[in-house]
C-alpha positions as CSV (number, residue, x, y, z in Angstrom):
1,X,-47.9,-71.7,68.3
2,X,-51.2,-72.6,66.7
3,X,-53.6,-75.2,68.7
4,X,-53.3,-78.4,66.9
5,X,-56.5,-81.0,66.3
6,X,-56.5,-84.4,66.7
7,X,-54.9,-85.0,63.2
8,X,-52.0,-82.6,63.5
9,X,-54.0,-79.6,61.4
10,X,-53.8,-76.0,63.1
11,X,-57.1,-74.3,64.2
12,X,-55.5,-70.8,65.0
13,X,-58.7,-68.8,64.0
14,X,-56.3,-66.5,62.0
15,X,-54.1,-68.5,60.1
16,X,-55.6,-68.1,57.4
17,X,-57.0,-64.7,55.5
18,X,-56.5,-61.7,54.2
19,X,-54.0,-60.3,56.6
20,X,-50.7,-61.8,54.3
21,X,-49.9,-59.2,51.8
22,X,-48.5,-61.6,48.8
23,X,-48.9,-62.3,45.2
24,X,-52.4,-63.6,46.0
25,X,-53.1,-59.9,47.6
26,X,-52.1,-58.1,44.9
27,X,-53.4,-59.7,42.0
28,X,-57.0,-59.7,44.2
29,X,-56.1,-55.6,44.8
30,X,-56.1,-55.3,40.8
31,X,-59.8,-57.5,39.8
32,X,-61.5,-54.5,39.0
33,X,-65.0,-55.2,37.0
34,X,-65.0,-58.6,36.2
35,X,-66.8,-59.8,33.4
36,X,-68.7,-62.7,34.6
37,X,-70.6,-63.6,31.4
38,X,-67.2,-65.1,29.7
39,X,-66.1,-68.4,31.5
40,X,-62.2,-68.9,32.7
41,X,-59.9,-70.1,29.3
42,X,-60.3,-73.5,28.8
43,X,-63.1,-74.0,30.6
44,X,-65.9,-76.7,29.9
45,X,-69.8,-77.0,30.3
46,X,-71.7,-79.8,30.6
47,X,-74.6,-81.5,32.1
48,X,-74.9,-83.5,35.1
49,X,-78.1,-85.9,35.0
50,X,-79.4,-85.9,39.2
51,X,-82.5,-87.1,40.5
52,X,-83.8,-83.9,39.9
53,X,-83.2,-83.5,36.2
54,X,-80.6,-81.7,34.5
55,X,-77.8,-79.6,36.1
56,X,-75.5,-77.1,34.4
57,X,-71.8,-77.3,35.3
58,X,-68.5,-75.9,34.6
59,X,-65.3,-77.4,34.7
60,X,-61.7,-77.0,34.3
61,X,-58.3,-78.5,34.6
62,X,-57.2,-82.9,34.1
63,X,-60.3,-84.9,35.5
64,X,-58.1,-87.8,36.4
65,X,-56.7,-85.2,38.7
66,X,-58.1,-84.6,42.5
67,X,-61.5,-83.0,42.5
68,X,-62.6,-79.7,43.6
69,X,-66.4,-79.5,43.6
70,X,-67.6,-75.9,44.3
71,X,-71.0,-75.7,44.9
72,X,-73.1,-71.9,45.0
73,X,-75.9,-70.9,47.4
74,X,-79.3,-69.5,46.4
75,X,-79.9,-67.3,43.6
76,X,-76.0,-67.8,43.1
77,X,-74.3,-70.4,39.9
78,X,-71.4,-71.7,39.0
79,X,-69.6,-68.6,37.4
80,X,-69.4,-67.1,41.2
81,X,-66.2,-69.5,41.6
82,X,-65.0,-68.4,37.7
83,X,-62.1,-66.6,39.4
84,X,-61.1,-69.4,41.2
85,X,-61.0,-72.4,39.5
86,X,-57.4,-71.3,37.1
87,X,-56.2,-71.7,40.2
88,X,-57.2,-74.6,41.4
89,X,-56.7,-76.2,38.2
90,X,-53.5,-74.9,37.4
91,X,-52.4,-76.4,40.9
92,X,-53.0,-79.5,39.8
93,X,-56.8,-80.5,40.5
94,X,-59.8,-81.2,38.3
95,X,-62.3,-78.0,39.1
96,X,-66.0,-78.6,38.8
97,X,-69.3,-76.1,40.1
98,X,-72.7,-76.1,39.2
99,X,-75.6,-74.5,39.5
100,X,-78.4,-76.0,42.2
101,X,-81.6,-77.3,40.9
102,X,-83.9,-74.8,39.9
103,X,-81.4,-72.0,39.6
104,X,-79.8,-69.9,36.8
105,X,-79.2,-72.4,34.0
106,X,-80.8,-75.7,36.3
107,X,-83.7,-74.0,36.5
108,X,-85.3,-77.0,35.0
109,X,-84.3,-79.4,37.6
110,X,-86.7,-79.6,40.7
111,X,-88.7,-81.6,42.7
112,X,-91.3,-82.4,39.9
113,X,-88.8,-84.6,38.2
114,X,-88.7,-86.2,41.2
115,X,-89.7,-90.0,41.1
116,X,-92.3,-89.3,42.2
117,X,-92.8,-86.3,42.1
118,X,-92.5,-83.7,44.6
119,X,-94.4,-80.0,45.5
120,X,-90.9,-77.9,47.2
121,X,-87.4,-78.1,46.9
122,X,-86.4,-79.9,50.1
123,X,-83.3,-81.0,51.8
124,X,-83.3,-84.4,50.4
125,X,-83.6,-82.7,46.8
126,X,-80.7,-80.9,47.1
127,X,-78.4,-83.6,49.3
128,X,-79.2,-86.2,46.9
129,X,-78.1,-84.2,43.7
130,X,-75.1,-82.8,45.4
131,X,-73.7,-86.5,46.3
132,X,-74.7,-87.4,42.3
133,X,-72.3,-84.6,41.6
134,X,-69.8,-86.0,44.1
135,X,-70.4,-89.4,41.9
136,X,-69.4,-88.0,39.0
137,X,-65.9,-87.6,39.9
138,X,-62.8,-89.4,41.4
139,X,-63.7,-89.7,45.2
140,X,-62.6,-88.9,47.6
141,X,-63.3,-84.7,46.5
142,X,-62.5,-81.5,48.2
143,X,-65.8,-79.8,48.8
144,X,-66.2,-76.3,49.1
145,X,-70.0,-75.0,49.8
146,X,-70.8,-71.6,49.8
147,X,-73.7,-70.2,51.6
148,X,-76.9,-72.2,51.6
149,X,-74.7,-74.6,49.9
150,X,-72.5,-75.2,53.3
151,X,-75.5,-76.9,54.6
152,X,-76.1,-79.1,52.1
153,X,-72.3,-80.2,52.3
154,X,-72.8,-81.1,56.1
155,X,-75.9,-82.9,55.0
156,X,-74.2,-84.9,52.6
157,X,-71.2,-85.3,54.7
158,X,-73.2,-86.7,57.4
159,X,-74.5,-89.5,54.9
160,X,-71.5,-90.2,52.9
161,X,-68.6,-89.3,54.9
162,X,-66.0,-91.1,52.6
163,X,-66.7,-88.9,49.6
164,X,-65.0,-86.3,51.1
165,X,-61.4,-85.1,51.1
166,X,-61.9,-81.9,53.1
167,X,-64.8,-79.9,53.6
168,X,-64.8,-75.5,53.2
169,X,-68.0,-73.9,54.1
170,X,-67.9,-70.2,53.0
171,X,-69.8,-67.9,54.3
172,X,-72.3,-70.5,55.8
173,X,-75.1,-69.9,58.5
174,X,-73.1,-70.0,61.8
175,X,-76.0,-70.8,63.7
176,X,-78.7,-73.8,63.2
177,X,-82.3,-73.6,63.6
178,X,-83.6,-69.9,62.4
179,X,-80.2,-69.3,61.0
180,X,-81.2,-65.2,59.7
181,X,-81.7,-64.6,63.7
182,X,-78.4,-63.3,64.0
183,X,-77.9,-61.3,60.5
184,X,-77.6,-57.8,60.9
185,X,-80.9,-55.3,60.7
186,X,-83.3,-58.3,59.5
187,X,-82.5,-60.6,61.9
188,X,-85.2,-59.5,64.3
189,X,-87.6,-59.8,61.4
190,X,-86.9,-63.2,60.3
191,X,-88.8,-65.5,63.1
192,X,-92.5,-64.2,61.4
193,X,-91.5,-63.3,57.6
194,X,-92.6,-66.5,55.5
195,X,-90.9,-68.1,52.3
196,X,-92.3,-66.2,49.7
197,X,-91.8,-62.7,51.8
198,X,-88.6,-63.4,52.2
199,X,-87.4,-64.9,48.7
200,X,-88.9,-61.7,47.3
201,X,-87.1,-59.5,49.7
202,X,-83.8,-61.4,49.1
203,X,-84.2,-61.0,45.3
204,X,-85.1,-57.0,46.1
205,X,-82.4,-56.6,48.4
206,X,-79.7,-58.5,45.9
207,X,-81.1,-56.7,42.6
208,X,-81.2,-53.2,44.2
209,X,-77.7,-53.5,45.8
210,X,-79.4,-52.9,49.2
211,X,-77.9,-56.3,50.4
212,X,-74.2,-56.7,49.1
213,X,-72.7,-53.4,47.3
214,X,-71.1,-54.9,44.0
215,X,-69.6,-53.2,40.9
216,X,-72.0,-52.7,37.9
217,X,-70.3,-55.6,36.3
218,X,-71.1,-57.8,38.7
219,X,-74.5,-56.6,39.1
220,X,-75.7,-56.9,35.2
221,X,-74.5,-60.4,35.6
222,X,-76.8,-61.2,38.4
223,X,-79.5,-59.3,37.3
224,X,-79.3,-61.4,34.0
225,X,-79.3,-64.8,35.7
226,X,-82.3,-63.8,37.8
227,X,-84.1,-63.7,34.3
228,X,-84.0,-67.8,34.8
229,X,-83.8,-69.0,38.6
230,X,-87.4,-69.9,39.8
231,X,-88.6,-67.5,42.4
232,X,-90.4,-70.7,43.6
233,X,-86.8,-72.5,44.3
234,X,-85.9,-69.1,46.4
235,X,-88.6,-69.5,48.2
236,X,-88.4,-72.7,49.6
237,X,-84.1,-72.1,49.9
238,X,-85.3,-69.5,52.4
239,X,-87.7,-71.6,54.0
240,X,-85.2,-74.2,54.7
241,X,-82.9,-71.6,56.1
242,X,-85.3,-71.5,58.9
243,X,-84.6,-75.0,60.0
244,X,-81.2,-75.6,59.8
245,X,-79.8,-79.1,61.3
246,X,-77.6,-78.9,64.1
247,X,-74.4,-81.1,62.8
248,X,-71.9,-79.2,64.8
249,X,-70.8,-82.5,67.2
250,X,-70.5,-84.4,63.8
251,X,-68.6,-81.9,62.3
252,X,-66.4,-81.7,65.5
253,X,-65.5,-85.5,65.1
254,X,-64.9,-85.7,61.9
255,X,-61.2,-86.8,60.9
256,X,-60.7,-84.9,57.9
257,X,-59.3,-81.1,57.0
258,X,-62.3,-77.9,57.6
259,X,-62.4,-74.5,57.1
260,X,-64.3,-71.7,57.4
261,X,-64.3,-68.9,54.9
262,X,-65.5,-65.5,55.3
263,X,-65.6,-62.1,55.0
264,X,-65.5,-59.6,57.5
265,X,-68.1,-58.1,56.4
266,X,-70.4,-60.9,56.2
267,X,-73.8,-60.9,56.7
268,X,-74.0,-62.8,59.9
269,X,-71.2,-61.4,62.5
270,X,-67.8,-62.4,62.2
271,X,-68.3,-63.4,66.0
272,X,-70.4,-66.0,65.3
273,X,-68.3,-67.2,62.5
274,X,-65.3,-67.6,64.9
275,X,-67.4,-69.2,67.2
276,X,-68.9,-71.6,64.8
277,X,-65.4,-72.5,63.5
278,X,-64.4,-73.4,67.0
279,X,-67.3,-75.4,67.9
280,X,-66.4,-77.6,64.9
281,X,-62.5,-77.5,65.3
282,X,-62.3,-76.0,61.9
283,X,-59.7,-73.0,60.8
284,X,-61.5,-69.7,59.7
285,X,-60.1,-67.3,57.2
286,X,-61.5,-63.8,57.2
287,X,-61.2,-61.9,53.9
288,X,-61.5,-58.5,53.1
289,X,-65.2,-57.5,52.0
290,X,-68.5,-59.0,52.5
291,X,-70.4,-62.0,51.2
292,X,-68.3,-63.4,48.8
293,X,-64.8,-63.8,49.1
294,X,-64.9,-66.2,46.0
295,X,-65.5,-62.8,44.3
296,X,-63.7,-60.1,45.5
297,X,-60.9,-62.3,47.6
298,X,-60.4,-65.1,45.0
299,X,-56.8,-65.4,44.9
300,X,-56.1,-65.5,48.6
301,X,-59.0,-68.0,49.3
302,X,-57.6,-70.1,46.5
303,X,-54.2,-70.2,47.9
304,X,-55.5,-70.9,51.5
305,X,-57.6,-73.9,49.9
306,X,-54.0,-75.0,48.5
307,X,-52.3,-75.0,51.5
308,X,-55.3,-76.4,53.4
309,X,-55.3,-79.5,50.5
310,X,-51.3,-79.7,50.7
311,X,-51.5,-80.6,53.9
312,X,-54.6,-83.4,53.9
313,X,-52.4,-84.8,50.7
314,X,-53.3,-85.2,47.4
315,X,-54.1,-89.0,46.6
């Protein structure tokens, strides 16, 4: 029987995953190459004015419905939840993502917009447009942030805890402080490689497939976008990554639904995932592949997401 938290909610580290062979599983078995330039049918874009300018954002399904905000990590946008949000939406929720200031197609926004103005994309530049986005919808939301993006959700969660409806972090840092100490091969690198070394070997490692293996479909798609992020926002995303804030005893106290999402292939060890989910009393899902299982595991994540949401209710 599966350990239970304080509000009734299992945290058996393997309830949920990859390891249930379903509809979800098969349909995820038969993606293929995806093409990520056309958005999901029925899907809308819009702007989303923040305090640091303009952001671009997707949505689809009934916004009087419950939100879904799905946000991306660096050098990532909106169309890396494209598989997902049908889903969601045809579930019943409202599904919004967007791209982070200064990336892709919100390569505009930034810190010079800033009032006043700023020099580097910071934490408070980030935090305070993620809980404009929040604004925008019916609160409280589901929030699911991927990557650099997970830390920016505990941020904002930490500030404005009653925004929130349930919180996903997908293949977040498990560890805070230098949080590329424990990925594999570079962590032993990372203590003495600076911002703009390391943005430039990100984008290197990302463009040449060095990083994350992807079908060519997938990779003319990211090649494209990095036509528009600002190397400068990269930069600083990787600075930030090496200062990350400890909120695992907030996490750990807070009465709502979590869950961890990765792949088993991730970039940091799936160890340190577990062990992260624990320290936080959150359920973990391991997926097949690597660093995105809102790529290459949509269907499965999406249904885990719906039975994680089922349970914390909709209204």
């Amino acid at each position: 029987m599966a350990e239970l938290d304080r509000n009734g909610y299992g945290i058996d580290p393997e309830e949920f995953g990859s390891a249930l062979v379903d509809a979800a599983a098969l349909l995820d078995a038969e993606l293929g190459d995806v093409d990520w330039f056309t958005p999901p049918p029925g899907a809308v874009h819009r702007s989303i004015d923040v305090p640091s300018g303009r952001l671009a954002a997707m949505t689809l399904g009934n916004p009087g419905n419950p939100s879904v905000v799905l946000v991306p990590g660096a050098t990532g946008s909106k169309e890396d939840f494209s598989l997902m949000m049908p889903d969601l939406a045809n579930a019943g929720y409202f599904a919004l993502s967007y791209d982070l200031a200064g990336q892709y197609q919100s390569a505009a926004a930034g810190p010079g917009n800033l009032v006043p103005p700023r020099k580097h994309y910071d934490y408070r530049l980030f935090v305070d447009d993620f809980l404009a986005v929040l604004e925008t919808t019916a609160t409280p939301v589901h929030v699911v942030g991927y990557s650099f993006a997970g830390i920016i959700a505990q941020l904002a969660y930490g500030e404005r805890p009653e925004l929130f409806r349930s919180l996903t972090l997908l293949s977040c840092p498990p560890e805070p402080g230098q949080s590329f100490r424990g990925v594999s091969r570079i962590g032993r690198f990372s203590t003495w490689v600076n911002g703009r070394v390391g943005a430039a070997l990100l984008i290197w490692g990302i463009r040449s497939g060095k990083v994350v293996h992807v079908p060519e479909g997938r990779r003319r798609f990211v090649n494209y976008r990095f036509r528009f992020t600002r190397r400068a926002s990269v930069r600083d995303i990787y600075t930030l990554m090496q200062n990350v804030p400890d909120l695992r005893q907030k996490l750990a106290e807070a009465p709502l639904p979590k869950f961890v999402a990765v792949g088993e292939h991730d970039l940091w060890p799936l160890q340190l995932h577990r062990l992260f989910a624990q320290s936080i009393r959150a359920r973990i899902g391991v997926y097949r592949g690597g660093h995105s299982p809102s790529e290459t595991s949509p269907h499965e994540f999406s249904r885990d997401l719906l039975a994680l949401y089922a349970k914390a209710g909709k209204r």
